[in-house]
mmJSON file of the N, C-alpha and C atoms, coordinates in Angstrom:
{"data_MODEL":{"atom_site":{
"group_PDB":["ATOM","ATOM","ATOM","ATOM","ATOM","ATOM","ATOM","ATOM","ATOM","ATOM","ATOM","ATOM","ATOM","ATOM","ATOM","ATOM","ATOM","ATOM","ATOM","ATOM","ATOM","ATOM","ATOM","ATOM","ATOM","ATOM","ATOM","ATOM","ATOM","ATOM","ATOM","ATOM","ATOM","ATOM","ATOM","ATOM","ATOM","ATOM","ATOM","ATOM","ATOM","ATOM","ATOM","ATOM","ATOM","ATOM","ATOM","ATOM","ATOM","ATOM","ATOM","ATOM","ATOM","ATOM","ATOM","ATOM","ATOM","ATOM","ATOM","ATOM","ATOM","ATOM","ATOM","ATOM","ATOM","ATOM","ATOM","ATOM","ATOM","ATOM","ATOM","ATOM","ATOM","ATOM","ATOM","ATOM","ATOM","ATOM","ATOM","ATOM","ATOM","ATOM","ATOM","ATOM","ATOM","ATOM","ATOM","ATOM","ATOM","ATOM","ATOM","ATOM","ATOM","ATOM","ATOM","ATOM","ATOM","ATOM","ATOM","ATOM","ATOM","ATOM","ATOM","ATOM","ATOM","ATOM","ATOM","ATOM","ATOM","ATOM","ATOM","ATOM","ATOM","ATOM","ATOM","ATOM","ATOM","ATOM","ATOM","ATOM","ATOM","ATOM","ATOM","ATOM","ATOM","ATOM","ATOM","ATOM","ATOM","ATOM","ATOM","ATOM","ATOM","ATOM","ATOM","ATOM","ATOM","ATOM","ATOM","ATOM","ATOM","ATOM","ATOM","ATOM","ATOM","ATOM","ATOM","ATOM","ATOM","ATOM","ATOM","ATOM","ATOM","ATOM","ATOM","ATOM","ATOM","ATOM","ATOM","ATOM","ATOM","ATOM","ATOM","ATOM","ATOM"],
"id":[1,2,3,4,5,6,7,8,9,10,11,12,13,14,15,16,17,18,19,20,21,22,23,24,25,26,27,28,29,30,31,32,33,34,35,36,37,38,39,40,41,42,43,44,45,46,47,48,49,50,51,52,53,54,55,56,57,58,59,60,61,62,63,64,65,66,67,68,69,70,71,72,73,74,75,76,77,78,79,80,81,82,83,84,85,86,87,88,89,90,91,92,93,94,95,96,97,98,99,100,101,102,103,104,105,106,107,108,109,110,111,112,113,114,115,116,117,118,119,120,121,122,123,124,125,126,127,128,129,130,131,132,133,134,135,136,137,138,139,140,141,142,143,144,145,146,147,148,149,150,151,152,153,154,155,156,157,158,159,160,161,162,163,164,165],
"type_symbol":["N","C","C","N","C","C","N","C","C","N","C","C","N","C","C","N","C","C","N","C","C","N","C","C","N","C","C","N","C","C","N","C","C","N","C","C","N","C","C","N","C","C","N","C","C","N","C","C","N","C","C","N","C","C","N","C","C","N","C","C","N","C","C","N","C","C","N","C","C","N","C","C","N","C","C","N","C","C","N","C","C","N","C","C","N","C","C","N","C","C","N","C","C","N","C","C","N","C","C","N","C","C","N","C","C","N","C","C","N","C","C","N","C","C","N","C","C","N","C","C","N","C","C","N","C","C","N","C","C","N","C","C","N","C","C","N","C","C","N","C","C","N","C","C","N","C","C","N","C","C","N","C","C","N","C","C","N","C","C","N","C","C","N","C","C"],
"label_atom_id":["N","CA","C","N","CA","C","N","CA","C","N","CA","C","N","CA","C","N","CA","C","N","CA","C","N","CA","C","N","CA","C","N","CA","C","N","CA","C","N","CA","C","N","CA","C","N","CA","C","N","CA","C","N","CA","C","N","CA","C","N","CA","C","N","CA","C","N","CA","C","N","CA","C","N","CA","C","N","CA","C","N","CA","C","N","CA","C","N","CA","C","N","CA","C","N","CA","C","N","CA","C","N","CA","C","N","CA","C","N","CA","C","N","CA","C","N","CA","C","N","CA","C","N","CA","C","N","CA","C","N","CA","C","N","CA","C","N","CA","C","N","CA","C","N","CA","C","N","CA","C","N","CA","C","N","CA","C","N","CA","C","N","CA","C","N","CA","C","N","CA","C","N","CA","C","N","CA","C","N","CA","C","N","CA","C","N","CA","C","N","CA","C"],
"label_alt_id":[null,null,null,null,null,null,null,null,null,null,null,null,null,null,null,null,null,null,null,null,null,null,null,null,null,null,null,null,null,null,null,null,null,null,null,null,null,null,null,null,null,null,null,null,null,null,null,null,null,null,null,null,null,null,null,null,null,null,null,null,null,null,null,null,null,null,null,null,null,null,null,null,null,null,null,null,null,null,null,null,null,null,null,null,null,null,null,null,null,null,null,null,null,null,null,null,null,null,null,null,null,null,null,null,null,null,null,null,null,null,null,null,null,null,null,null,null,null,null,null,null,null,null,null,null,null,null,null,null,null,null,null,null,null,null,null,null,null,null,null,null,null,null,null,null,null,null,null,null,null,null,null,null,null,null,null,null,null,null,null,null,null,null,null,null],
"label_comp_id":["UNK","UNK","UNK","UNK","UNK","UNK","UNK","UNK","UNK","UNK","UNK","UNK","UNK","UNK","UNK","UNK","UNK","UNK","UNK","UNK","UNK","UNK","UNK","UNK","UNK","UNK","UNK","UNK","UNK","UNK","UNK","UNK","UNK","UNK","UNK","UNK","UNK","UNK","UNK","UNK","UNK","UNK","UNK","UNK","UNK","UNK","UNK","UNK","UNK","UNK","UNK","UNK","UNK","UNK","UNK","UNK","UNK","UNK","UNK","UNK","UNK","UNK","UNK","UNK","UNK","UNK","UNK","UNK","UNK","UNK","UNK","UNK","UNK","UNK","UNK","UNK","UNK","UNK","UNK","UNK","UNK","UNK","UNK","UNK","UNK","UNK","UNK","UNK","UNK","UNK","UNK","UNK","UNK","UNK","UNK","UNK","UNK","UNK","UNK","UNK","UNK","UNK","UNK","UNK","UNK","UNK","UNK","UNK","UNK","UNK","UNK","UNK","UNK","UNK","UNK","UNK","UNK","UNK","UNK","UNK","UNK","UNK","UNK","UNK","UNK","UNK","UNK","UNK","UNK","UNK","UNK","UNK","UNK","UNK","UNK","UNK","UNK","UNK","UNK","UNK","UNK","UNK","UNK","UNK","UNK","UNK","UNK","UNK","UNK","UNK","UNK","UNK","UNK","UNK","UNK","UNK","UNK","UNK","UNK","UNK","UNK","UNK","UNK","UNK","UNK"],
"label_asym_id":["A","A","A","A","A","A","A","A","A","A","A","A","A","A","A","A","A","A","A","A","A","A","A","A","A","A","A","A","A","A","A","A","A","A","A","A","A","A","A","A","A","A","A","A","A","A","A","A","A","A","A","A","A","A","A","A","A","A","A","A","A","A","A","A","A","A","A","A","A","A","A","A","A","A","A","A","A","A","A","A","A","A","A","A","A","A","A","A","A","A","A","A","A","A","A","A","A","A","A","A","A","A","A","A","A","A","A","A","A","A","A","A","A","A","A","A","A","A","A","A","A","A","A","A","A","A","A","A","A","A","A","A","A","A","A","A","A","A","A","A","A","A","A","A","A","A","A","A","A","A","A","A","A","A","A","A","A","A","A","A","A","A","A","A","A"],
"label_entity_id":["1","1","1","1","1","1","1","1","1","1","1","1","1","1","1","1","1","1","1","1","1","1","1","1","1","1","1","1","1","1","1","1","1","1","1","1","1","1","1","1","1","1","1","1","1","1","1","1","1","1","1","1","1","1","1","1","1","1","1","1","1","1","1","1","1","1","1","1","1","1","1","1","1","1","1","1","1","1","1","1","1","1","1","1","1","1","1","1","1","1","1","1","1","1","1","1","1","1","1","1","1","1","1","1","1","1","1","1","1","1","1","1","1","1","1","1","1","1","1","1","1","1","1","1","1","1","1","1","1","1","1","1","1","1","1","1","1","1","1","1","1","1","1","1","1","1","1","1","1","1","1","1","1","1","1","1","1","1","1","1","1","1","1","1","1"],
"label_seq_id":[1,1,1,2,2,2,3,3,3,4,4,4,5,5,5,6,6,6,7,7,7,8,8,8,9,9,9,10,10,10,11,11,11,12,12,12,13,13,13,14,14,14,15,15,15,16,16,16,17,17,17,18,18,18,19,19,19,20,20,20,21,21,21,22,22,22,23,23,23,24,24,24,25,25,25,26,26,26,27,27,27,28,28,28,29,29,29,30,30,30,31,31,31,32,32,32,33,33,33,34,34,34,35,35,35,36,36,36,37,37,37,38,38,38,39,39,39,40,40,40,41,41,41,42,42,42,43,43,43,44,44,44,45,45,45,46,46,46,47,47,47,48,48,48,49,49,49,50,50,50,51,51,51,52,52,52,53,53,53,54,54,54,55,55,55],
"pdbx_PDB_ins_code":[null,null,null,null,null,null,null,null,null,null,null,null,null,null,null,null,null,null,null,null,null,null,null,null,null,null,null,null,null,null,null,null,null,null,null,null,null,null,null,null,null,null,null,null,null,null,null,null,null,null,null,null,null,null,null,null,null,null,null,null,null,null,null,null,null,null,null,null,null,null,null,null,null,null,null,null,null,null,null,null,null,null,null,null,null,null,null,null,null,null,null,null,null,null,null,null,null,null,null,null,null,null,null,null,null,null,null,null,null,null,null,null,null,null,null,null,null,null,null,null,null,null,null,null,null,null,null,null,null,null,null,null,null,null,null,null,null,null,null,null,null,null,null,null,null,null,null,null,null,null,null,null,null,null,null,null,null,null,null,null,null,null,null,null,null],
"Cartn_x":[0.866,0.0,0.913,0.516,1.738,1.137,2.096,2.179,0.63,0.362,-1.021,-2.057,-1.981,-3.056,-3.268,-2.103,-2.013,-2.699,-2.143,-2.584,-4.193,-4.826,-6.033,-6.945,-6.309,-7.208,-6.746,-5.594,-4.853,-6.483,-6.633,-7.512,-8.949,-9.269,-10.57,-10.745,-10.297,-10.534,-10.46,-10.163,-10.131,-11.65,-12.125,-13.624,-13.951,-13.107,-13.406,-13.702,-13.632,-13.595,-15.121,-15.599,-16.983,-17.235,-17.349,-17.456,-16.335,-15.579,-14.566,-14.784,-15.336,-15.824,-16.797,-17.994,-19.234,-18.9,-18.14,-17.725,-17.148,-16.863,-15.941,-16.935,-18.028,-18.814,-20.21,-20.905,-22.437,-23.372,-24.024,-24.821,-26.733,-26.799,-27.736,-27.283,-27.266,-26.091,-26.908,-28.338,-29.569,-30.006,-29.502,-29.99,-31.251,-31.759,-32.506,-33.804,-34.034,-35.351,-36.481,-37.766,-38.91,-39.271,-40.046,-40.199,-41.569,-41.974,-43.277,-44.135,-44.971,-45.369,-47.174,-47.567,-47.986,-47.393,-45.69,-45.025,-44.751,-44.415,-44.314,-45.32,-46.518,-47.533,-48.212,-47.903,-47.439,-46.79,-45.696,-44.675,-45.131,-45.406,-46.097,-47.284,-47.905,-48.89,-48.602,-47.415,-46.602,-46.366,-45.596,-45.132,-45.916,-46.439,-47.925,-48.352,-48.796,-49.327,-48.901,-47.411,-46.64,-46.247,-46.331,-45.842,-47.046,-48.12,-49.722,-49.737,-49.92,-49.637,-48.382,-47.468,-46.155,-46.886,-47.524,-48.544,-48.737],
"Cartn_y":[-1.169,0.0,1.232,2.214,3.159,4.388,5.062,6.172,7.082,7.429,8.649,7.751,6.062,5.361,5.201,5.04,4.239,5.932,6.645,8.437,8.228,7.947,8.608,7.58,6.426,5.027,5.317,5.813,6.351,7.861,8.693,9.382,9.505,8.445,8.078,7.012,6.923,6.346,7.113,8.718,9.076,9.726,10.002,10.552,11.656,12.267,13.946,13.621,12.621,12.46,12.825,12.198,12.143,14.028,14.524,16.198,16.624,16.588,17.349,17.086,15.972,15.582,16.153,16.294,17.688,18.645,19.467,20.709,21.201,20.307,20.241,19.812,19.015,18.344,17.935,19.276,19.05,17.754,17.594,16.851,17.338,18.421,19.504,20.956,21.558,22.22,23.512,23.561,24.72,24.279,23.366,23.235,22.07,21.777,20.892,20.617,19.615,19.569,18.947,19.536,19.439,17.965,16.652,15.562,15.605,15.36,15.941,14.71,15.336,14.932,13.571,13.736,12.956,11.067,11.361,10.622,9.842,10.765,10.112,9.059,9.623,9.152,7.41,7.269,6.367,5.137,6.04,4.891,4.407,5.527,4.46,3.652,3.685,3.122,1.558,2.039,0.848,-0.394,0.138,-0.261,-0.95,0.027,-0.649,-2.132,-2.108,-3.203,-4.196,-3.859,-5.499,-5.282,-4.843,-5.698,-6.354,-5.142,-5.894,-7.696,-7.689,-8.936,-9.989,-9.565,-10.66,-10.9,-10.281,-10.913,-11.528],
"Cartn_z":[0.0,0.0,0.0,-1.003,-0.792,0.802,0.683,1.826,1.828,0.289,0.607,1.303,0.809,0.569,2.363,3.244,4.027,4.828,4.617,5.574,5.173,4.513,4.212,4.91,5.292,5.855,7.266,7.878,9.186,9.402,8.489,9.011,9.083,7.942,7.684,8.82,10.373,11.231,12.163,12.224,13.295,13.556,14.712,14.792,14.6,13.94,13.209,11.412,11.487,10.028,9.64,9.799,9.384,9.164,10.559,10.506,9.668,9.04,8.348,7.276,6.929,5.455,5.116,5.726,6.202,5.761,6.282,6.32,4.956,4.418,3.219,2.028,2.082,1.182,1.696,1.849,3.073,2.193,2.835,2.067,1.649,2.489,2.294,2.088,0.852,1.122,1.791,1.384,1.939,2.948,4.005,4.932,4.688,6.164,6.237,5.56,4.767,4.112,4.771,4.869,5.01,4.294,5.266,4.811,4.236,3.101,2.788,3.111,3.545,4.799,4.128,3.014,2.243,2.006,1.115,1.422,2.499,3.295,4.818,5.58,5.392,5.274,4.813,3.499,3.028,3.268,3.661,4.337,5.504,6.198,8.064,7.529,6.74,6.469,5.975,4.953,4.131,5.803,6.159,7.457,8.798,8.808,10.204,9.336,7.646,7.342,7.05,7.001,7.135,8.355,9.25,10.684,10.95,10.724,10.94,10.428,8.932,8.784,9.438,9.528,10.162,12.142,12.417,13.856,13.605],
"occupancy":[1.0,1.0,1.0,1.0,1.0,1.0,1.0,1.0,1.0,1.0,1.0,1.0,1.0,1.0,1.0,1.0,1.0,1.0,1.0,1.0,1.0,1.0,1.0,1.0,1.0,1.0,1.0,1.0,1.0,1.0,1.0,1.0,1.0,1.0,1.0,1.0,1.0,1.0,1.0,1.0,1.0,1.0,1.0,1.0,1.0,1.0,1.0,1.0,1.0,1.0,1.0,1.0,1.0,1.0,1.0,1.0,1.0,1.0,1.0,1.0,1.0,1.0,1.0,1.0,1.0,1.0,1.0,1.0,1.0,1.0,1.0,1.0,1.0,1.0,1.0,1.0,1.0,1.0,1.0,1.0,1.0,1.0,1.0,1.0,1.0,1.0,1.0,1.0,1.0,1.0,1.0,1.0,1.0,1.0,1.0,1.0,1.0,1.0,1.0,1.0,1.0,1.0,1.0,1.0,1.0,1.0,1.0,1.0,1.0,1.0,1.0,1.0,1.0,1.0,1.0,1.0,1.0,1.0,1.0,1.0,1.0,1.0,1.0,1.0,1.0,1.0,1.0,1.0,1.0,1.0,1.0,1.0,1.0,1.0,1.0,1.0,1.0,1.0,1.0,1.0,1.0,1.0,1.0,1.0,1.0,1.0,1.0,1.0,1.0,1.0,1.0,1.0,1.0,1.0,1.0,1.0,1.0,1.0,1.0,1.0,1.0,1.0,1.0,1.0,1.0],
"B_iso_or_equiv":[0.0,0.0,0.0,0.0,0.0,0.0,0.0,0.0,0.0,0.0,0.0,0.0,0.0,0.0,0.0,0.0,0.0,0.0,0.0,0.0,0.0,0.0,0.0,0.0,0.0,0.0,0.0,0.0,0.0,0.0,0.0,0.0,0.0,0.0,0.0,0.0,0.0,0.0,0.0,0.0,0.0,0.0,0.0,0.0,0.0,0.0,0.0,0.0,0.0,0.0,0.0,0.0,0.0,0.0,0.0,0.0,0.0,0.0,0.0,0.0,0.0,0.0,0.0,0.0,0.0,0.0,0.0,0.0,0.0,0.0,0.0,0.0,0.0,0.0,0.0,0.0,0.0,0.0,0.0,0.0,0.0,0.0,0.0,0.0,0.0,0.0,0.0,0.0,0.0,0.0,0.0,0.0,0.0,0.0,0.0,0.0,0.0,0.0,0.0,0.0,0.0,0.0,0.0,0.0,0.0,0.0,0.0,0.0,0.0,0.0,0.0,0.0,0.0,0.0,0.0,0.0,0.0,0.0,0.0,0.0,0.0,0.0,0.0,0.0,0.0,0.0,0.0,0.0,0.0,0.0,0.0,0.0,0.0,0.0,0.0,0.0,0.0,0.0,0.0,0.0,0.0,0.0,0.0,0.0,0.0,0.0,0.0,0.0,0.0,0.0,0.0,0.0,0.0,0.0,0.0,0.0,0.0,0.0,0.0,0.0,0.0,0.0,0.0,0.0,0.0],
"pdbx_formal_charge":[null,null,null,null,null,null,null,null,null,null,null,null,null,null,null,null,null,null,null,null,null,null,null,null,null,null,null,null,null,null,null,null,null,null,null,null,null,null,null,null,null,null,null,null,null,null,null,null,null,null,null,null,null,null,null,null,null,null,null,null,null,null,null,null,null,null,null,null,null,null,null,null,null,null,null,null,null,null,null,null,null,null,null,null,null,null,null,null,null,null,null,null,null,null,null,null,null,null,null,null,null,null,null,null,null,null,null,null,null,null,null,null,null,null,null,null,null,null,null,null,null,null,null,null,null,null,null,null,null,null,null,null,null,null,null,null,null,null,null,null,null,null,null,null,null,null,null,null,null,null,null,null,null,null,null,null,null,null,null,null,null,null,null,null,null],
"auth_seq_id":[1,1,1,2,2,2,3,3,3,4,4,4,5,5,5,6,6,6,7,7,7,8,8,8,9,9,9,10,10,10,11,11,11,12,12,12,13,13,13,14,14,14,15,15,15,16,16,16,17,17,17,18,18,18,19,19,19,20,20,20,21,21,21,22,22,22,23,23,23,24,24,24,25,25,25,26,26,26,27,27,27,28,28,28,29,29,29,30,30,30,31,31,31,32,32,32,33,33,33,34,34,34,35,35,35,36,36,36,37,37,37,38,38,38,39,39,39,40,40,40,41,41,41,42,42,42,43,43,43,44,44,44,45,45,45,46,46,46,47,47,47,48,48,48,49,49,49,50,50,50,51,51,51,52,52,52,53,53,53,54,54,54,55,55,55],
"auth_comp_id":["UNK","UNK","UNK","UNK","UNK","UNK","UNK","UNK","UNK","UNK","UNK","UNK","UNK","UNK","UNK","UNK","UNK","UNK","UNK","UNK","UNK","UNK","UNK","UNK","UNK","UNK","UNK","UNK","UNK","UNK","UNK","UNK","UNK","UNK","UNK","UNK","UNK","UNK","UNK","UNK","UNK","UNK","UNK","UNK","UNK","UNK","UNK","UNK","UNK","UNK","UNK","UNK","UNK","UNK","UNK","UNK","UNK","UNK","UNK","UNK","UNK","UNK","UNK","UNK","UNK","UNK","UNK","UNK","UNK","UNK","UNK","UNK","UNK","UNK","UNK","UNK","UNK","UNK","UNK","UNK","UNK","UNK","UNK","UNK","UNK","UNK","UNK","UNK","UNK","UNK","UNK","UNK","UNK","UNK","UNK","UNK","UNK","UNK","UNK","UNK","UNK","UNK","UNK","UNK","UNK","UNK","UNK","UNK","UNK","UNK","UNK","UNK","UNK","UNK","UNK","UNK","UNK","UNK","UNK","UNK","UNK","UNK","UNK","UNK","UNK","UNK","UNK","UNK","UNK","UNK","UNK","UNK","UNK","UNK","UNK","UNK","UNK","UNK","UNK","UNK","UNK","UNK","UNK","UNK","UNK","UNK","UNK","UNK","UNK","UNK","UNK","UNK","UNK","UNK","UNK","UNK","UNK","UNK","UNK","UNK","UNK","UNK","UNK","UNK","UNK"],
"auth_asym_id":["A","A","A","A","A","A","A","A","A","A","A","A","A","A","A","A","A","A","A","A","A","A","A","A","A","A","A","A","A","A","A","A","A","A","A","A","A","A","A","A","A","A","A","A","A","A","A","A","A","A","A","A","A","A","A","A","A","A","A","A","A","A","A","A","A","A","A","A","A","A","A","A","A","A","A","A","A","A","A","A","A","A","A","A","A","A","A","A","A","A","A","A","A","A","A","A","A","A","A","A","A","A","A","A","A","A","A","A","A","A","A","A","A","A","A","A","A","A","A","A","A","A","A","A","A","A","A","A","A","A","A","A","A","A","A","A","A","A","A","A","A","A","A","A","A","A","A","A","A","A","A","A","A","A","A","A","A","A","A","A","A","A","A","A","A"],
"auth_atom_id":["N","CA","C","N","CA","C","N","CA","C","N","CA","C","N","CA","C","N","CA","C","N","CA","C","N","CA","C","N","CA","C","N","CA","C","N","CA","C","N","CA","C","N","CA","C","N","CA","C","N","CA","C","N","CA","C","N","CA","C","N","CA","C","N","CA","C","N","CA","C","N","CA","C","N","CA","C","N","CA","C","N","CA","C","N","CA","C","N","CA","C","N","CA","C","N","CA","C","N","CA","C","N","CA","C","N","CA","C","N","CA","C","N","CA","C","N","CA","C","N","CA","C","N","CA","C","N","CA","C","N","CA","C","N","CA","C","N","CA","C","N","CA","C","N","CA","C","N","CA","C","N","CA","C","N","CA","C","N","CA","C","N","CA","C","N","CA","C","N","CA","C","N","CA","C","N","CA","C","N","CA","C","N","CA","C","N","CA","C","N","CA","C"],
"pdbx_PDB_model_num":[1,1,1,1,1,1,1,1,1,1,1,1,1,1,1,1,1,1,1,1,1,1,1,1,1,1,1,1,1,1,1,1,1,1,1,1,1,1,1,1,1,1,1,1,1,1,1,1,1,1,1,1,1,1,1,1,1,1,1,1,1,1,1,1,1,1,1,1,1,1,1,1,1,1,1,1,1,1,1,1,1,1,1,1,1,1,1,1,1,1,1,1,1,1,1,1,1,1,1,1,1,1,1,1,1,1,1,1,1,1,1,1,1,1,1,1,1,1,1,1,1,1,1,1,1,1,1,1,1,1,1,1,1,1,1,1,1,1,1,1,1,1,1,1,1,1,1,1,1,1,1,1,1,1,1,1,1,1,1,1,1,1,1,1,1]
}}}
């Protein structure tokens, strides 16, 4: 494994990584999105009726 390969697996383990990678590459970049709330909907519905059935 050469030297960059071995630094970037040395820091992609330390626990700032995650936030520094953030900071650098947001993943919302406008901030938090609104779950529309229809969709959402849906899904609990999706959900309640297969656990419903697996009783």
């Amino acid at each position: 494994m050469n030297h960059w390969t071995e630094l970037s697996i040395e820091y992609a383990n330390q626990k700032s990584y995650l936030d520094d990678l953030f900071s650098v590459y947001p993943t919302i970049p406008k901030g938090i999105r609104d779950i529309n709330q229809l969709m959402w909907n849906k899904v609990e519905t999706f959900v309640m009726n297969g656990i419903m059935r697996n009783l």
